[in-house]
C-alpha positions, -999 to 999 in steps of 0.1 A, spaced: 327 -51 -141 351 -45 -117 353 -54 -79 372 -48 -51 376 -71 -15 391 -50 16 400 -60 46 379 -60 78 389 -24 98 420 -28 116 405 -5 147 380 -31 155 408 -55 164 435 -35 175 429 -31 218 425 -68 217 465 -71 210 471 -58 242 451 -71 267 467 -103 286 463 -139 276 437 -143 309 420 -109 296 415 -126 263 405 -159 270 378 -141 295 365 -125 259 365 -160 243 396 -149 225 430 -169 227 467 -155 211 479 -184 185 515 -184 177 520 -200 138 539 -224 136 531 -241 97 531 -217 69 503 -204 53 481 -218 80 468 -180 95 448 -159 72 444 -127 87 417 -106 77 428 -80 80 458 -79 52 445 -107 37 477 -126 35 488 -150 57 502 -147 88 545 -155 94 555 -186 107 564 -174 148 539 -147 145 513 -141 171 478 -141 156 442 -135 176 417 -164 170 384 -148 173 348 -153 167 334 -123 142 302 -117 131 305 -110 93 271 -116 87 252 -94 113 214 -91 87 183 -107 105 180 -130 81 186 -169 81 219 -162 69 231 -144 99 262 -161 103 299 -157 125 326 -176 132 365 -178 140 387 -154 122 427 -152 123 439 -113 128 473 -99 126 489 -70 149 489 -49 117 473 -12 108 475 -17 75 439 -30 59 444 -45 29 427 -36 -6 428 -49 -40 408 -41 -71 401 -61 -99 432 -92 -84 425 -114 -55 447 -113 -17 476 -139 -16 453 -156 14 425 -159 -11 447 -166 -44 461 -197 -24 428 -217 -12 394 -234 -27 368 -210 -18 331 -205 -17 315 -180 -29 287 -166 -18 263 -135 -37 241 -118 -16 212 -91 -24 203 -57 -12 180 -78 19 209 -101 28 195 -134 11 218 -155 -7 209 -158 -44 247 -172 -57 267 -195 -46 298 -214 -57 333 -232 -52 363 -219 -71 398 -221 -66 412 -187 -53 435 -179 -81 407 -186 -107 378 -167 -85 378 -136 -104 356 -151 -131 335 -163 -110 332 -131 -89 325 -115 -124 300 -139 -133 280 -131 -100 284 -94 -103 264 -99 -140 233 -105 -119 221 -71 -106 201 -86 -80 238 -94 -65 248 -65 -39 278 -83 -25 296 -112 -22 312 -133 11 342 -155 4 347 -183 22 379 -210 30 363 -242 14 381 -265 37 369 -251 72 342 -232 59 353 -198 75 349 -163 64 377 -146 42 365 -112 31 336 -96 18 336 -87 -22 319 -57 -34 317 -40 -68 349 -13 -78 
């Protein structure tokens, strides 16, 4: 079984980059510069942002069901058009950090969960997609517990 994890839709994102700091922080958005490597996912090409780069900080609801896992929270995006995809191989962001997976069904309850490093999650990704009742899965950052991107089957 194959699966694929895309980025989120680079149009939602793309007026925000530019409005002014004042405009942004008024939206309960503030511009980051990077200054560590590796420190900015963006999720929209699901790599990492570059260190001097000018990211968005945002809250995103990637979890919009009425159910009890409705859930949102900060994201990093990028100034970027191009939304990534990969089939069947995990994004650099992804490959590099402990995440947590979570399998959700067709009415948005969780019915898998687990931790796997990023560059071994593919098995675990499969493992999930072998129970039908599993529609799609959200990956987490273990660390800070933040969204990465949502997995769905290829």
């Amino acid at each position: 079984m194959s699966f694929r994890i895309v980025g989120l839709a680079a149009d939602e994102f793309g007026p925000l980059h530019a409005l002014s700091d004042a405009a942004l922080k008024a939206r309960g958005v503030e511009r980051v510069r990077v200054e560590k490597a590796n420190s900015s996912p963006c999720r929209i090409s699901l790599d990492d942002a570059e260190v001097g780069e000018a990211v968005l900080l945002l809250n995103h609801t990637h979890q919009p069901a009425a159910t009890p896992y409705y859930q949102q929270g900060p994201i990093f995006v990028r100034e970027t058009r191009q939304r990534a995809e990969f089939i069947g191989s995990m994004p650099p962001a992804l490959a590099r950090r402990t995440l947590s997976l979570r399998g959700f069904n067709a009415a948005h309850m969780m019915v898998e969960a687990g931790l796997s490093e990023g560059s071994d999650a593919a098995a675990l990704i499969e493992r999930f997609f072998a129970n039908s009742e599993v529609a799609y899965i959200h990956a987490h950052y273990a660390r800070r517990g933040c969204f990465a991107a949502r997995v769905e089957r290829a």
